[in-house]
Each structure stands twice: as structure tokens, then as C-alpha cells.
C-alpha positions in Angstrom: 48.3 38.8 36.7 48.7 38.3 33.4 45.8 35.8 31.2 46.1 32.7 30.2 43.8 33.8 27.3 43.4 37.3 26.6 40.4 38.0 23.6 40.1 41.8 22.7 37.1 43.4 20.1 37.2 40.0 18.4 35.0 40.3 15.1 34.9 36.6 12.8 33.3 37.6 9.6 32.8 34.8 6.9 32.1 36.9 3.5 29.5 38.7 4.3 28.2 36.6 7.5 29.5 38.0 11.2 30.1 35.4 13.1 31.7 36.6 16.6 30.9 40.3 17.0 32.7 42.5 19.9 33.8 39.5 21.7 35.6 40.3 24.7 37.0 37.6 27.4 39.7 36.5 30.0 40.7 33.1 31.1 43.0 32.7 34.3 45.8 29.4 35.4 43.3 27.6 37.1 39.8 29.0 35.2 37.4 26.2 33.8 35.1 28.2 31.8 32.0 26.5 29.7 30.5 28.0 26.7 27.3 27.5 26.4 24.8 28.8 23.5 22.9 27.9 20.4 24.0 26.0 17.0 25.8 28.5 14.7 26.2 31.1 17.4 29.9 30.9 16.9 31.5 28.7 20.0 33.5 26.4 18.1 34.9 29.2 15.6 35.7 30.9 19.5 37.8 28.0 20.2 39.6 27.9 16.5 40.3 31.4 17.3 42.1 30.7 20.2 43.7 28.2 18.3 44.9 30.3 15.5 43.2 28.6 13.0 40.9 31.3 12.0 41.8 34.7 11.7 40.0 37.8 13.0 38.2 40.1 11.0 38.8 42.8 13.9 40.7 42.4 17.2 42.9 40.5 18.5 43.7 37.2 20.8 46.9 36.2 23.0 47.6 33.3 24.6 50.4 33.6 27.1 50.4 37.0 26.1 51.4 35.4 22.1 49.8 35.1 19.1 48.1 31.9 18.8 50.1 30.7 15.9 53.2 31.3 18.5 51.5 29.9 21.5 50.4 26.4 19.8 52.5 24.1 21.5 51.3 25.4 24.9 47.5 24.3 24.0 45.6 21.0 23.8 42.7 20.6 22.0 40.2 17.9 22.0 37.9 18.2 18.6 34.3 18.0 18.6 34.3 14.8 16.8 36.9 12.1 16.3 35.8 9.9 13.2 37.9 7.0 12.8 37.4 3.5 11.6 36.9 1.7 15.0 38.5 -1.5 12.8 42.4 0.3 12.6 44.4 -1.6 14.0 46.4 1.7 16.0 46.7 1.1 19.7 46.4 3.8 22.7 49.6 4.8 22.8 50.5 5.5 19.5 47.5 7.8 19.2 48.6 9.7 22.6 52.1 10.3 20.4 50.5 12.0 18.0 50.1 14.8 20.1 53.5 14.9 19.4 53.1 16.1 16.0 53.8 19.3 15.0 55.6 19.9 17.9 59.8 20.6 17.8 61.5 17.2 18.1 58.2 15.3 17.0 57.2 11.7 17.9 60.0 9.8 16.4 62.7 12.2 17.2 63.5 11.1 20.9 61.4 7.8 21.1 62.0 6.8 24.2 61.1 10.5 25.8 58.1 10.6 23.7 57.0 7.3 25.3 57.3 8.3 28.3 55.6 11.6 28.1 52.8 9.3 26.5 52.6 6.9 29.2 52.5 10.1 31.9 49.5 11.3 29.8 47.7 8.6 30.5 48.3 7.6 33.8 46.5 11.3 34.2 43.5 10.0 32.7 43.5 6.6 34.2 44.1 5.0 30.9 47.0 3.9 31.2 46.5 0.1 31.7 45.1 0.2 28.4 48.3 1.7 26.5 48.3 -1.2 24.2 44.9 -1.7 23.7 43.2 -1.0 20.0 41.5 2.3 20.2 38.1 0.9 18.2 37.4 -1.6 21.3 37.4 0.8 23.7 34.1 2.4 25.2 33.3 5.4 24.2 34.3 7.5 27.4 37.5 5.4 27.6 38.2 6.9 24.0 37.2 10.2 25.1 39.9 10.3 28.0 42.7 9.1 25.5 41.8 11.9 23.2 42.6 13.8 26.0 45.6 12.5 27.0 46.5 12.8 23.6 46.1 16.9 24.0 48.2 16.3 27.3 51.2 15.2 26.0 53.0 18.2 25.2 52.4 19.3 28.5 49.7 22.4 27.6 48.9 25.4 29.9 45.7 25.8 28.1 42.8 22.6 27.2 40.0 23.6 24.6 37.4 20.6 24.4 35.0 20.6 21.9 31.6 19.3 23.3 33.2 16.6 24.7 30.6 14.6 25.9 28.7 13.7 23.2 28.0 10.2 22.7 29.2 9.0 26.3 26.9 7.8 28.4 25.6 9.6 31.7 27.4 7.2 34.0 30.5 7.9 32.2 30.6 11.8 32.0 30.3 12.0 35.7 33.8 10.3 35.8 34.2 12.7 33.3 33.9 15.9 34.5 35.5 15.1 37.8 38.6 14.5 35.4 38.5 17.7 34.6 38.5 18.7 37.6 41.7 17.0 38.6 42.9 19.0 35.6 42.1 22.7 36.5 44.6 22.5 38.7 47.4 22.6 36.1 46.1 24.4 33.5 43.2 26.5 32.1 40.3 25.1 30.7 37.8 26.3 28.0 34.8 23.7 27.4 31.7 24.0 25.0 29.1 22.3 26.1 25.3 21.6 24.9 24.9 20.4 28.4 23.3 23.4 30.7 22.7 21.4 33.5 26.0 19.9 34.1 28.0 22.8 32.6 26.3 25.2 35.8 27.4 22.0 38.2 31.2 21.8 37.3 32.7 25.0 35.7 33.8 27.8 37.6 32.4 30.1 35.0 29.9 30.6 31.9 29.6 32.4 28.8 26.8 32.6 27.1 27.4 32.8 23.3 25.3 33.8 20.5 27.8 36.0 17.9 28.3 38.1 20.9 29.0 37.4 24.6 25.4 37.8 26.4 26.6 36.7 30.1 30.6 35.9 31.5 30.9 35.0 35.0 29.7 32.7 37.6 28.3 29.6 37.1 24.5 31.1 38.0 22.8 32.0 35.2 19.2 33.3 34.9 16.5 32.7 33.0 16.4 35.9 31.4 20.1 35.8 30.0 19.6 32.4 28.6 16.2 33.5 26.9 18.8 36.4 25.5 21.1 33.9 24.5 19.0 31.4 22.5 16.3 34.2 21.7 13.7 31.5 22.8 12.0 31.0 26.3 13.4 28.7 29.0 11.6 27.1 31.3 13.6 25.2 34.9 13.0 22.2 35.8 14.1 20.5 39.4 15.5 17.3 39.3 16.9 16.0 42.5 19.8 18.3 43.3 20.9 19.9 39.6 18.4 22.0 37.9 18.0 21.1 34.4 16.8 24.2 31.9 14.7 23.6 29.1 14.6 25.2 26.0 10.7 25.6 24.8 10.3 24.7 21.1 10.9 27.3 18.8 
């Protein structure tokens, strides 16, 4: 079978600076795979990879068996961080449509269509009873799931989310992550994560990233390849029914 995400001897190199080295990886219909690793060990520049928006120093990286500059329209991507002034007066909706942008036909060219396909993107995340609601007085895990039906719009095989958890509360990333699970389902999805804990609860599988790939595969990790990872010691710690790793101070 044939991967969603195919990533070959994949070398990043800024100047002088290597930032992926030897990276090699497969993502399946289906596969929610978190990335997991330190600051600066290269997960986001993984994603813009994918994404076609860096290009390899070495190597190479299909996406439906295409280039990613070919392959675009059949990805979503949620950014790691969405500043906007909470004050614009821009409702839901009309930031779902600008997942529309870019693509053939745009947001304006079949208006109707487009609002439809906006209106199905948010029913998926439960947001739709908010479609004409302004964006800045919504909380900040409803935002989070209209940012994502933005990416939903063009109807993607792939989703790449960019720590998207960060800055909603705990309540609201359970509700979260079972999203994303709906999601799996119907596409591929690639998730960086600071989160250990709840990244080893919900993904299928991990990779552990630090320039190079230091673990891929099931979602139980060990001490030892995390120490390897963030080249600092780790200590576990139980807390009710999902173990929560610590990094020591380093």
C-alpha cells in the first residue's frame, strides 16, 4: 500500500546549521502520529517539509506519492500560532473560507459551494452553531477547532497541527483530542506536541525528534529513548491512569 507521506534521507541544512539529518518516515490513511522532542530539534521545519515550504538539502518527500508543492491542496495545516486581533470584526465562517485560498476556484468563485463546504467543516468540529459568531469572543479551544475546520475545508487526506494545544485549557483538550480521533478515520494525521503524557494516551504512534529520528513506532516509549531524545534524564511519574514524564532540569 502506497503512503500517505513518504520521507526518504531527508537532510534540512540552514547555512551551515543541519537541522533534520537522515530523516526517514511513513505515514499511512488512517495513521495519527505525534512528534514529540526538544525546542530546535527540527519538528516544525518536519512539518514545513511536508508542506513544501522548505526545501531539502538531501532527499526527498512525497505526499500521495507527489511533491509537496503538487500535493498542497490535499493537506490541512493548523499553524503553531494564530495571532490575530481578537477585536476584528471577521466571523467563523468567513475564516473557515479561507481555507479556500489558494486553492483552484477560490472562495469567491462558486460562493454558494464554498459555503457549503464551510458549513460541512464545521459541523465536523461541532462549531457549527457558531458560523456567525466573531472569532475574538470565542474561547480559546472553540477557536482552535475553527482553525481546524478551516484546514478541513478543501477536504485534505493529510492534517499537520502544529502544537495545537497550547493555550487551551485541560478540560478543553480532552474534547480535543477525542476530535481528532473522530478525524483519523478520514485522513492521516501528523501532530507535534510538547505534551508526552497525552501524546503516549491518543496517537497511534511516536517519533521522537532531535535533528534525527531517535524512536518511530508505537505509542510506548522508554525512558532511555527519551533521555536520547532530549539528551537530559527523565524521570516517570504516576498520576492516576496516564503516566506523566518529567524532564529533570538541565
Amino acid at each position: 500500500m502506497q503512503a500517505l507521506v513518504s520521507i526518504e534521507q531527508l537532510w534540512v541544512q540552514y547555512g551551515n546549521i543541519t537541522v533534520l539529518e537522515d530523516i526517514n518516515l511513513e505515514v499511512h490513511e488512517g495513521d495519527f502520529l505525534g512528534i514529540i522532542g526538544p525546542n530546535g530539534g527540527g519538528k516544525s521545519t518536519l512539518l514545513k517539509a511536508i508542506l513544501g515550504l522548505v526545501e531539502p538539502s538531501h532527499g526527498r518527500v512525497l505526499v500521495a506519492g507527489l511533491p509537496p508543492d503538487k500535493a498542497r491542496r490535499l493537506i490541512g495545516y493548523v499553524p503553531q500560532h494564530n495571532l490575530f486581533d481578537r477585536e476584528f470584526p471577521i466571523n467563523v465562517r468567513d475564516v473557515v473560507l479561507m481555507g479556500l485560498i489558494g486553492i483552484k476556484g477560490g472562495m469567491h468563485r462558486h460562493g454558494k459551494e464554498a459555503r457549503i463546504l464551510a458549513q460541512q467543516a464545521l459541523e465536523k468540529v461541532g462549531m457549527l452553531p457558531y458560523e456567525n459568531r466573531q472569532i475574538g469572543k470565542l474561547s480559546g479551544g472553540q477557536q482552535q477547532r475553527v482553525f481546524i475546520a478551516r484546514a478541513l475545508i478543501s477536504r485534505p487526506r493529510l492534517l499537520l497541527l502544529d502544537e495545537p494545544t497550547s493555550g487551551i485549557d485541560s478540560a478543553a483538550q480532552a474534547d480535543f483530542y477525542e476530535l481528532l480521533e473522530n478525524l483519523k478515520k478520514e485522513m492521516g494525521i501528523i501532530m507535534v506536541s510538547h505534551d508526552i503524557g497525552a501524546v503516549s494516551v491518543y496517537v497511534n504512534t511516536i517519533a521522537c525528534l532531535n535533528r534525527r529520528l531517535y524512536y518511530h513506532g508505537p505509542g510506548e516509549i522508554t525512558p532511555e529513548i527519551l533521555e536520547a531524545t532530549y539528551q537530559c534524564p527523565v524521570q516517570f511519574i504516576a498520576h492516576g491512569t496516564v503516566p506523566h514524564r518529567v524532564l529533570k532540569e538541565h
